[in-house]
C-alpha positions, 0 to 999 in steps of 0.5 A: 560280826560285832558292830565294833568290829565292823567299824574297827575294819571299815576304819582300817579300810579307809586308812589303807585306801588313803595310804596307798592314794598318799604312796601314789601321789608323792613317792618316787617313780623308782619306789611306786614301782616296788610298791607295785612289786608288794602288791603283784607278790600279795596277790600270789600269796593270797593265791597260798593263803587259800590251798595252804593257810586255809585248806592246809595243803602243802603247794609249791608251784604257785609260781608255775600258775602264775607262769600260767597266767603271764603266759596266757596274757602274753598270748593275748596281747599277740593276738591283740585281743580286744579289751586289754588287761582288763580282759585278759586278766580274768582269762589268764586266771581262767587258764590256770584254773585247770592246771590247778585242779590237775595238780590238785588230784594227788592231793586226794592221796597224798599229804605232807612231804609227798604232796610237796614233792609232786607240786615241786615237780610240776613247778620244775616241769613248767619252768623248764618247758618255759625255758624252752619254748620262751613267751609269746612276743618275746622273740618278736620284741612284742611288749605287753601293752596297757589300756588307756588310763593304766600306761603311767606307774601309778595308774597301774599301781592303784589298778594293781591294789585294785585287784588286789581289794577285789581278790580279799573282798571275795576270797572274805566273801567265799571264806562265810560259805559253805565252801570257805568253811570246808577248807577250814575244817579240811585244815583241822581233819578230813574225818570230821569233814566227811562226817559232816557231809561235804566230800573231802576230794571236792574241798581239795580240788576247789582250793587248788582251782580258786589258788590257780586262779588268783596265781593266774591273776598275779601272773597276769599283773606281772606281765603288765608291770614288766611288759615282758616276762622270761621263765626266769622270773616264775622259777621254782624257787621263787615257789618255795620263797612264796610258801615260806613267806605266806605262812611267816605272815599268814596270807590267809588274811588279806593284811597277811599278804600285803605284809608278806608282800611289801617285806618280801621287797623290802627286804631285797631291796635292802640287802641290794642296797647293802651288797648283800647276795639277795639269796640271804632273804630266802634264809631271812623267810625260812627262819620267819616260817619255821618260827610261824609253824612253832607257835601255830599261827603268823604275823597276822593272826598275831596282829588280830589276836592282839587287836582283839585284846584292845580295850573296845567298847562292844554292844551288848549281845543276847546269850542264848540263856537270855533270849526269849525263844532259846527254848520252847516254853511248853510242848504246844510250842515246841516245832513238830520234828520230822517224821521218825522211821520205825527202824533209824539203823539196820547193821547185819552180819558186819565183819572188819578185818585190818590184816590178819586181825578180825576187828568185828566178825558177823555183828548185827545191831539194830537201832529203833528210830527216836530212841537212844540205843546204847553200845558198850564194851571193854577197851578193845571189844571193837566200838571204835571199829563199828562206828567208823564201818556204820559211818563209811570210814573203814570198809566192811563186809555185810549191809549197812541199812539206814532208814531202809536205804542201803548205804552198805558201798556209799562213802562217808561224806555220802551217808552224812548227807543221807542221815547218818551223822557222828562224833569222834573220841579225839577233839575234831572240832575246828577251831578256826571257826566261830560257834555259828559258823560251825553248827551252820556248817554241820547243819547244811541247812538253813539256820535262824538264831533261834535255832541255834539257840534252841540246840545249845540250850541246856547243854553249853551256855555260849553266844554264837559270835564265840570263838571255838579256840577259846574253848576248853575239850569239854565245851567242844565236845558237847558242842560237837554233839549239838552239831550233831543233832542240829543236823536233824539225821536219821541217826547221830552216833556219838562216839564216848561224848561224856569223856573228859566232862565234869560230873555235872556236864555230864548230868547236863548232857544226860538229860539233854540226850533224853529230849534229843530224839522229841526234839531233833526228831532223830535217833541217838546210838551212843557209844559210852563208858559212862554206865550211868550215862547209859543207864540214864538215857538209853532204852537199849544196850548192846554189849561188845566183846571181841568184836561179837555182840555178846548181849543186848536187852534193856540196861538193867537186865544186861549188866546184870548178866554174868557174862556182861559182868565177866567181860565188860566190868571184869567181876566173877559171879560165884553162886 
């Protein structure tokens, strides 16, 4: 993070701190109670902001896992259970935990409407055995008790926002590892996070238990600030108000939540205040997030686009280009790369069929290690068909072989980690994140600056605070392919890298592909169109069509063949 914006937030911080200490001390009892009520509502959208705004998995039962959570509480408070909300909090975010990672398993099926469906569902079905078993204490008269120092409104508001600091800072503190990075990029394409090694079902499930957990947590609140809760307060409805505002203010980010929180009670407020029949503010929040879902981003994202256009001073940051180790300065500095197999990849009668259509049939490749193979052939020859089989992302008959290790039944994410990374033809590079997070995270290894450094240098001239949505398709692919071999595997398949570069990007990338087997200590098999792209950096080619192999040899010999010139570059050899 830039030091200007390090002081831009440690700013806004203090001024939140003295707010909410002003909004303590001289509001009325009546609006410190609503204020209470913005608050609880900003930890349960913060809960969305994790499985929808960051994970970008539909969920409308947030309010079944605070339910949860206030149910649990509830049960707490009857077996009068030591230590009071300070402990009973964390235990009833605990108890929706497995619930969450319950509801999360059709996720690693469905998606969109369906999934929306199934989360409805569950939130329907909690509520109703709510309804009917009521909360513990509620029979009784039992209200839920605050420990010393939270009795007061305005103790328990501060403690509230408490919670609520406490939930941002490590939802921040998560969202720069490995595994806030994997919610990011599973939002953006599940392809591209398999291929980078991290299993997609496990990026699902941890959204939906670290969501349950914060829900659990708003529920928990919510029984401390009303002292006694009924099912009707966690209806489902209350569910769907929940996403539409969590993606009209982008609760993603901790100022999103809040916002989303206080207009959600200030807007009640004021349609009570004026008669008006309260179900108007749910038509007030679907037309924000409809309005959201158009431009692609929320009140949030819009408030910190803006925030960066102001005009602040920032300290200069070295580029890559200007740093004196971007690249080593001879061969006798450059770090030995690791040991290279005398064979990266062995594919033996490989077959894919999708119906009654054969995409490949008995295709056989064989990729020497610290080379640069190629693979080429007409649109429809089967390229696409072969990388998603050696990769693990459509099933195949025959064995796949990398460096001697059988990965012929392992899953995609599987062979990622083995050493088998790629590319993709479409733009999948998340665009969330920053240059650094990125190559940090297709990496899964430990990466100093001048590591990073040292895989753009030559190919993108970019500082590694950069944003990817501020790139253009053809500097996000060439960074992808950095990502790549940054990742030093056994073999980097790079599917068309060269489509929508320039001339001289793709001279650049040229070049940069000669010294990316010394360097990264990896073999490349690169899928092109690019004939002289081919030619210029590949030892080997081999030509597909029909899904067969129809040649294979050096460059220069193979598309001098007859039938390579027939089949791939459609001219006719006449004698």
């Amino acid at each position: 993070m830039r030091p200007a914006d390090r002081l831009v937030r440690a700013g806004l911080a203090a001024a939140g701190a003295l707010l909410l200490y002003g909004v303590a001390a001289t509001l009325p009892a009546y609006w410190v109670f609503l204020a209470t009520s913005a608050v609880v509502s900003g930890v349960l959208l913060q809960s969305l902001g994790v499985v929808a705004g960051r994970a970008g998995l539909v969920s409308l039962c947030q309010a079944a896992f605070a339910a949860i959570g206030a149910w649990t509480t509830a049960q707490l408070n009857v077996w009068a259970v030591p230590g009071g909300l300070w402990v009973w909090l964390p235990l009833a975010g605990l108890a929706a935990v497995p619930l969450g990672v319950l509801v999360g398993l059709p996720a690693l099926r469905l998606r969109g409407v369906h999934l929306a469906i199934v989360t409805l569902g569950f939130a329907a079905t909690v509520d109703v055995v709510l309804a009917t078993s009521s909360f513990p204490g509620v029979a009784q008269g039992l209200t839920v008790g605050r420990p010393a120092g939270l009795a007061a409104e305005r103790q328990y508001f501060l403690f509230c926002c408490g919670v609520f600091a406490l939930v941002a800072v490590a939802l921040a503190v998560v969202g720069r590892t490995r595994l806030g990075i994997s919610w990011r990029v599973l939002r953006e394409s599940e392809r591209a996070t398999a291929a980078a090694g991290t299993g997609v079902p496990g990026a699902k499930l941890s959204a939906f238990a670290v969501s349950a957990f914060v829900a659990g947590l708003s529920g928990a609140l919510l029984a401390g600030q009303l002292a006694m809760v009924v099912s009707r307060n966690f209806d489902p409805g209350q569910s769907l108000t929940a996403y539409a505002v969590a993606v009209m203010a982008g609760a993603h980010h901790a100022e999103g939540a809040l916002l989303g929180g206080a207009l959600g009670v200030l807007i009640s407020e004021l349609l009570r205040r004026f008669e008006i029949p309260q179900q108007w503010a749910n038509v007030v929040f679907a037309v924000g997030a409809l309005q959201a879902f158009t431009q692609g981003s929320g009140l949030s994202d819009a408030l910190r686009a803006r925030l960066r256009r102001l005009p602040l001073r920032r300290l200069p940051l070295p580029r890559p280009s200007e740093t004196p180790s971007t690249a080593p300065s001879s061969p006798d500095q450059a770090p030995l790369p690791p040991p290279q197999p005398a064979t990266a990849l062995q594919v033996s009668g490989l077959g894919v069929r999708f119906g009654q259509v054969t995409a490949l049939h008995q295709v056989t490749l064989t990729v020497p290690g610290g080379t640069v193979h190629g693979l080429v052939g007409p649109n429809g020859a089967g390229k696409s068909s072969l990388v998603d089989a050696i990769t693990g992302f459509v099933p195949c008959t025959g064995t796949v072989f990398l460096s001697g290790t059988d990965l012929t039944t392992a899953p995609a994410h599987r062979r990622a980690r083995a050493g088998l990374r790629r590319t993709f033809q479409q733009d999948r590079v998340p665009t969330t994140l920053t240059v650094e997070e990125y190559l940090r995270f297709t990496a899964r290894r430990h990466l100093t600056h001048e590591d990073l450094a040292e895989a753009l240098h030559d190919l993108v001239d970019l500082p590694p605070t950069h944003r990817i949505e501020e790139l253009d398709t053809g500097t996000r692919r060439l960074l992808e392919v950095a990502g790549a071999l940054l990742a030093r595997p056994v073999l980097a398949v790079l599917d068309e890298p060269a489509a929508g570069l320039g001339q001289a990007e793709t001279e650049r990338l040229g070049a940069w592909l000669n010294t990316a087997p010394a360097r990264f200590g990896a073999a490349v098999l690169l899928i092109e169109h690019d004939l002289d792209l081919v030619r210029a950096t590949c030892e080997r080619v081999t030509v597909l069509d029909f899904g067969t192999v129809l040649a294979e040899g050096p460059p220069a010999e193979v598309f001098a063949t007859p039938e390579v010139l027939r089949a791939y570059l459609g001219e006719e050899v006449t004698a």
